[in-house]
C-alpha positions in Angstrom: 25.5 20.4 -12.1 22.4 18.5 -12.1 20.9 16.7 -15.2 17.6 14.9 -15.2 17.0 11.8 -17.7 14.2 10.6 -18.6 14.1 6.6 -17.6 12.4 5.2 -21.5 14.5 2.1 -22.1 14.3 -1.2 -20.2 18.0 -0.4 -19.0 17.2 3.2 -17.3 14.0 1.5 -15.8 16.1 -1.1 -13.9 18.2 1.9 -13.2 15.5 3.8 -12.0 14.2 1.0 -9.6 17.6 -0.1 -8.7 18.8 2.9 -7.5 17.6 2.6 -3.8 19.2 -0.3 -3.6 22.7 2.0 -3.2 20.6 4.5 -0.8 20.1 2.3 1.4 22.7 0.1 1.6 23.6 -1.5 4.8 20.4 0.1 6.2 19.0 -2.4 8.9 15.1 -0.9 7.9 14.7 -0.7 4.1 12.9 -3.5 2.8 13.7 -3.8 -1.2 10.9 -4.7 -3.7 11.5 -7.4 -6.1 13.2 -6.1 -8.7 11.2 -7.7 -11.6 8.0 -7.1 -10.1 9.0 -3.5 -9.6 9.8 -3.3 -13.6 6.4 -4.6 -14.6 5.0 -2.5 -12.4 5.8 0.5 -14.9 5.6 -1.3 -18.1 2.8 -0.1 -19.9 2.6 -3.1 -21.8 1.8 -5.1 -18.8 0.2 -2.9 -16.3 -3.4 -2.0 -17.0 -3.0 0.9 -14.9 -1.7 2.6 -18.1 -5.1 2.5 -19.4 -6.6 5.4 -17.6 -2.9 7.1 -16.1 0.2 8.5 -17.9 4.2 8.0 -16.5 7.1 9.3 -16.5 10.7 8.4 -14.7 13.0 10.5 -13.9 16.8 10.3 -13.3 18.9 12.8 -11.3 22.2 12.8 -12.5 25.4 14.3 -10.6 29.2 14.0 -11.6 27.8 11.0 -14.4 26.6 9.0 -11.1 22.8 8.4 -10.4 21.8 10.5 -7.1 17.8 10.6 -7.2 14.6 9.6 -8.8 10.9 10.5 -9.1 7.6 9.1 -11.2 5.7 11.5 -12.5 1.9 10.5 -12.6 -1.3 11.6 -14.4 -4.3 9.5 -13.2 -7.0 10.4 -16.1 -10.0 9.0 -14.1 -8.7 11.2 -11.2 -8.4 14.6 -13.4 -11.4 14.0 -15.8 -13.7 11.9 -14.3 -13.2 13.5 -10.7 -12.3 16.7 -12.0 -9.2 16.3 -9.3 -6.9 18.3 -10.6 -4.0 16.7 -9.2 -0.1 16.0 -10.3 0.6 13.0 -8.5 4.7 12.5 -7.9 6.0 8.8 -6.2 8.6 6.7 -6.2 11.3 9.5 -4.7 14.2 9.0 -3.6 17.3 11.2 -3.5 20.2 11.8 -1.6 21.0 14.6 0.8 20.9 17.4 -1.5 18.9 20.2 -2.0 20.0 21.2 -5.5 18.9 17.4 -6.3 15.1 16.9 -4.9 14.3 20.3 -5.9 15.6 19.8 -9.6 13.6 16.2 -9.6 10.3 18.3 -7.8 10.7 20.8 -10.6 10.2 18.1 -13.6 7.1 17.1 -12.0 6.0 20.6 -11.7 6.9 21.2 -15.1 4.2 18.3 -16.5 1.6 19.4 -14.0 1.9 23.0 -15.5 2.0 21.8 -18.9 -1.2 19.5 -18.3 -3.5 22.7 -16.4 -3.2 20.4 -13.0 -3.6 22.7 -10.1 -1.4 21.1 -7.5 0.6 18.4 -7.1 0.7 16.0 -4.2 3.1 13.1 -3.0 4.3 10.6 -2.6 1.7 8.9 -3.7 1.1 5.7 -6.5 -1.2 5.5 -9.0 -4.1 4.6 -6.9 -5.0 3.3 -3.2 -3.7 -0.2 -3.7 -0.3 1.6 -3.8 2.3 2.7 -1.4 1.8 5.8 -0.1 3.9 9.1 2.2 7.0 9.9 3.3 8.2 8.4 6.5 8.8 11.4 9.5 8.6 9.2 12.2 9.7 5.4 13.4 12.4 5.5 11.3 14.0 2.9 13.8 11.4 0.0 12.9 11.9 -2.4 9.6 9.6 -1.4 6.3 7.1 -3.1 4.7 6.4 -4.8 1.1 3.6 -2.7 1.2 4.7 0.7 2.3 8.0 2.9 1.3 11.0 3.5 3.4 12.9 6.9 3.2 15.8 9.0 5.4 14.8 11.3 7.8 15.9 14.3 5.6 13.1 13.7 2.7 10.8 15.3 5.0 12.7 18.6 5.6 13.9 18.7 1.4 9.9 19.1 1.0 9.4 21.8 3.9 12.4 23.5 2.4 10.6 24.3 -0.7 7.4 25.0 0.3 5.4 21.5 0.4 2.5 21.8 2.8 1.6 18.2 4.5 -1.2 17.5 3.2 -2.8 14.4 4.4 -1.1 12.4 7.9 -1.0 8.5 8.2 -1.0 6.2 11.1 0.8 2.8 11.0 -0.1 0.7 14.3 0.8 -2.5 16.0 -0.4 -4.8 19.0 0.4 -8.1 20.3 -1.9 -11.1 19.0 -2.8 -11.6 22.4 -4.7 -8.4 22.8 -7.1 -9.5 20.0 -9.2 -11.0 23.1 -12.0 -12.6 21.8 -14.1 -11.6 24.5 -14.6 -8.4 23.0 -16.2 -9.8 19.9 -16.9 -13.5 20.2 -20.4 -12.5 21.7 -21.5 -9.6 19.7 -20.5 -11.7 16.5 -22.7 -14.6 17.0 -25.6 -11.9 17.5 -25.2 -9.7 14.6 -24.9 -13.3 12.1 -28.5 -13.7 13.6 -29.9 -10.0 13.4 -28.5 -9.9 10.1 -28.5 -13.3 8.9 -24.6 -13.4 7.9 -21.8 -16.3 8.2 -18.3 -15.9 7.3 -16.7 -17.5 4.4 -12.9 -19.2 5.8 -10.9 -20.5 2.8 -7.9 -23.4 2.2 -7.4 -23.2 -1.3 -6.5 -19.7 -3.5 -8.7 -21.6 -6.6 -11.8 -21.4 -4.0 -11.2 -17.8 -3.1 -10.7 -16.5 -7.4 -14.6 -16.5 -8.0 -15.3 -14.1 -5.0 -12.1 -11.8 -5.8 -14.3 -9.4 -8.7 -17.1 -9.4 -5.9 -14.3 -8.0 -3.4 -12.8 -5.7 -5.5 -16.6 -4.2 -6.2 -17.0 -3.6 -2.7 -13.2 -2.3 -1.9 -14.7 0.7 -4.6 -17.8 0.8 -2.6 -15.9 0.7 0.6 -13.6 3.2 -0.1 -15.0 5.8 -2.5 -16.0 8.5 0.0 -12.0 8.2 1.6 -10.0 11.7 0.0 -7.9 10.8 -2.9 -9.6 7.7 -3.4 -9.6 6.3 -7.9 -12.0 3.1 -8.6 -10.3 -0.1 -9.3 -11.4 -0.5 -12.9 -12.4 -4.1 -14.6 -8.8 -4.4 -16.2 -7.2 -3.5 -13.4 -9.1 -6.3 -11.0 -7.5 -9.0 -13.7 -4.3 -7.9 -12.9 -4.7 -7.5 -9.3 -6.2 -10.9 -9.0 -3.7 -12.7 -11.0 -0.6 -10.8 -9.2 -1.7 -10.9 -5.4 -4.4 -13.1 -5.2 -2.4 -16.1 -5.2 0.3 -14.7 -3.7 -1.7 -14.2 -0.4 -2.8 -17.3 2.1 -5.9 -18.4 1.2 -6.5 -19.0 5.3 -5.5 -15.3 5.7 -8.8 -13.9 3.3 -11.7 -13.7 5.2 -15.6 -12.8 4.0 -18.7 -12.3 5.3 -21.8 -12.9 3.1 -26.1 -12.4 3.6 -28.5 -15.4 3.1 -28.4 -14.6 -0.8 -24.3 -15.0 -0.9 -24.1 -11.2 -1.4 -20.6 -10.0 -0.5 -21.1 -7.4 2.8 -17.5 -7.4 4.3 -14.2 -8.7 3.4 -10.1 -8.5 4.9 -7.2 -9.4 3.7 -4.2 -10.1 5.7 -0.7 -11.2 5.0 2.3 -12.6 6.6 5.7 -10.1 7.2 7.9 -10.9 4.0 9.9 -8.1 5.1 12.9 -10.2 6.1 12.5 -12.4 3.4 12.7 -9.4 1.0 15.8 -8.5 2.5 17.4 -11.4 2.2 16.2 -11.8 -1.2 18.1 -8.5 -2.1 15.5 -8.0 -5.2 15.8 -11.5 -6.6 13.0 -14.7 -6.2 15.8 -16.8 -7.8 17.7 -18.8 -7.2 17.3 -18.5 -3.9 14.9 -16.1 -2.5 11.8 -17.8 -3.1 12.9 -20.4 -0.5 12.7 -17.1 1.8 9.3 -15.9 0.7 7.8 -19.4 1.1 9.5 -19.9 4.2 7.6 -16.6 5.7 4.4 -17.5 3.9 4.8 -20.2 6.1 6.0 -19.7 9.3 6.3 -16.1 9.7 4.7 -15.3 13.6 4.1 -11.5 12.0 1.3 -10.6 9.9 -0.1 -7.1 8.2 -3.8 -6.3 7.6 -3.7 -5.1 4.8 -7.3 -4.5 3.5 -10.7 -4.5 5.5 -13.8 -3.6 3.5 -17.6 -3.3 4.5 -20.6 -2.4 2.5 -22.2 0.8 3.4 -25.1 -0.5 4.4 -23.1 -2.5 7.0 -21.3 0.2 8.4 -21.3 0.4 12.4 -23.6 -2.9 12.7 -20.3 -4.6 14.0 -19.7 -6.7 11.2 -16.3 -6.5 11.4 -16.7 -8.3 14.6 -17.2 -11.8 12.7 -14.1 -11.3 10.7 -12.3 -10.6 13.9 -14.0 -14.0 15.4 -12.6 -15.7 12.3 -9.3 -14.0 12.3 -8.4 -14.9 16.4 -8.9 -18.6 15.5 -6.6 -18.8 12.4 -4.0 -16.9 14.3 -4.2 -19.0 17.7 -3.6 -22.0 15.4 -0.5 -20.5 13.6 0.9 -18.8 16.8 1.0 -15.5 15.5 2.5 -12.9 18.0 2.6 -9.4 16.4 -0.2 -7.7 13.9 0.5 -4.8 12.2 -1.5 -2.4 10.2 -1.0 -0.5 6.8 -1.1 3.2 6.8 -4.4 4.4 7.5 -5.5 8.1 7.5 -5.1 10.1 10.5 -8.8 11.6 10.1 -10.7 8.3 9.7 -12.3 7.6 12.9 -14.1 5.1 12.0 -10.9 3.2 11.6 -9.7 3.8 14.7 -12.6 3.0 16.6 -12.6 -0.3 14.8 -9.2 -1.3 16.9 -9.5 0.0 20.0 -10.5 -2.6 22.2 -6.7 -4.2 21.1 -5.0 -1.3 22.7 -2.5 -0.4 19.3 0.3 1.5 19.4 1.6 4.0 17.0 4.7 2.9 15.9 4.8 5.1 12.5 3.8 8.5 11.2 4.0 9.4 7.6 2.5 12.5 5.1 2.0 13.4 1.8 3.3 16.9 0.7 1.0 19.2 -1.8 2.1 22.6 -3.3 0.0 24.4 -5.6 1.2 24.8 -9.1 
């Protein structure tokens, strides 16, 4: 018999985000979240995501022991503003057993019915700043901070009742050494004349703050025509700013600006924590934030995690100066390996962008959509 809680107290949240922490034990690939950090994330006193999306957590319980768990997600800007009609599911986890996923997928159905949605789609986060898909291949090859880890099975529980894949995404890696500048130390220097650009290189987070509303303007202008994409609304750049802003390397944000200091391209890209979150096991203290700052530090991995140009921009090669900017920070820091967040398996442009570095496919991962 399987019963299904809702997670409403601060002691079933910490349940809730705790309970992968028991999936995946001993699992050489899962990279856990900070377990605070998680927690705030769905506290609606402290998240201004709340402000334009509803939540709920769910539990699956099985012989009084916890055995799954899925967030059940309304993004109001998504359903009235876009007229997107979508119930958005994330956060799920479950062992191997049918009778479990397909109780936990039939909650969320349940509020998607309730609410007139027409489908619902996952896993997915509240917006595009979150993690997103479920892993079906590269299962062999460590997680991110930034993306979600699962077993091999989710993939099948969704098939096996009826989940369509709906949108495909491509995680890719290359050596630093194949960011050979001579494919873009040239063109660079000649598009900052054409277009009368420079780059904007950075030491200190305090000199990077009063550019940050300016970047997260033109990540919404960047990314808007993308499917499934929700604006980044004024409260919610506060809280990105104060949370990962100064969390990043102020030598790994790069910008490029016109001769009136408007913002035309930005990237943002971080060193692996992903061993330093596993060592951490969930907790900064007492002695996991001597991990993180270590891999701030010294990690020889990094992640691009953001890359943004204005649409007036787009295929004049500005990304080339970030790239030109970019090759010299990571020569001086000896970085060996970049890797690359999830992007969408249809967005060409993207790809184009990388392939003079010859990248490598290292992981595949979907959303699932059924119709309600």
């Amino acid at each position: 018999m399987i019963s299904i809680i809702e997670a409403t107290t601060p002691k079933n949240l910490k349940k809730f985000v705790t309970f992968p922490f028991s999936l995946y034990k001993d699992n050489a690939y899962w990279v856990p979240p900070i377990i605070k950090d998680e927690i705030e994330t769905f506290d609606k006193s402290k998240n201004p995501v709340f402000e334009d999306a509803d939540a709920q957590f769910f539990l699956a319980y099985k012989d009084n022991k916890i055995v799954g768990r899925v967030a059940a997600i309304i993004n109001h800007l998504e359903t009235n503003q876009q007229n997107v009609k979508k119930m958005r599911f994330g956060w799920f986890d479950f062992i191997d057993d049918e009778n479990v996923s397909k109780a936990l997928l039939e909650k969320v159905a349940e509020i998607g019915s309730k609410n007139n949605l027409a489908y619902m789609e996952g896993p997915v986060g509240f917006s595009n700043l979150d993690k997103v898909g479920v892993l079906v291949e590269g299962f062999d090859h460590i997680g991110t901070m930034i993306t979600w880890y699962n077993h091999p099975y989710y993939k099948d529980h969704l098939e096996q009742f009826g989940f369509a894949t709906e949108k495909e995404y491509l995680e890719n890696k290359f050596p630093e050494k194949n960011a050979d500048p001579k494919f873009f130390s040239r063109a660079q220097e000649l598009i900052k004349k054409r277009y009368k650009l420079r780059p904007l290189n950075f030491t200190k987070t305090k000199d990077v703050m009063p550019w940050a509303d300016r970047m997260f303007d033109l990540f919404n202008e960047s990314y808007v025509s993308l499917s499934s994409f929700v604006p980044i609304t004024d409260i919610q750049k506060a809280y990105f700013k104060k949370k990962y802003i100064s969390f990043i390397n102020p030598e790994y944000i790069k910008f490029v600006v016109d001769q009136e200091d408007t913002l035309v391209a930005f990237a943002i890209v971080m060193p692996s924590f992903s061993k330093a979150l596993q060592k951490a096991n969930g907790k900064l203290f007492p002695f996991g934030i001597f991990h993180f700052l270590k891999a701030r530090k010294h990690s020889k991995d990094v992640i691009f995690y953001l890359i943004g140009v204005h649409p007036n921009y787009h295929n004049k090669g500005v990304t080339a100066i970030l790239f030109n900017e970019y090759s010299k920070t990571f020569r001086e820091k000896k970085i060996e390996m970049c890797y690359r967040t999830p992007e969408l398996a249809d967005n060409t442009a993207i790809h184009k962008l990388w392939k003079n570095f010859d990248p490598v496919i290292y992981k595949r991962r979907r959303t699932y959509r059924k119709n309600l």
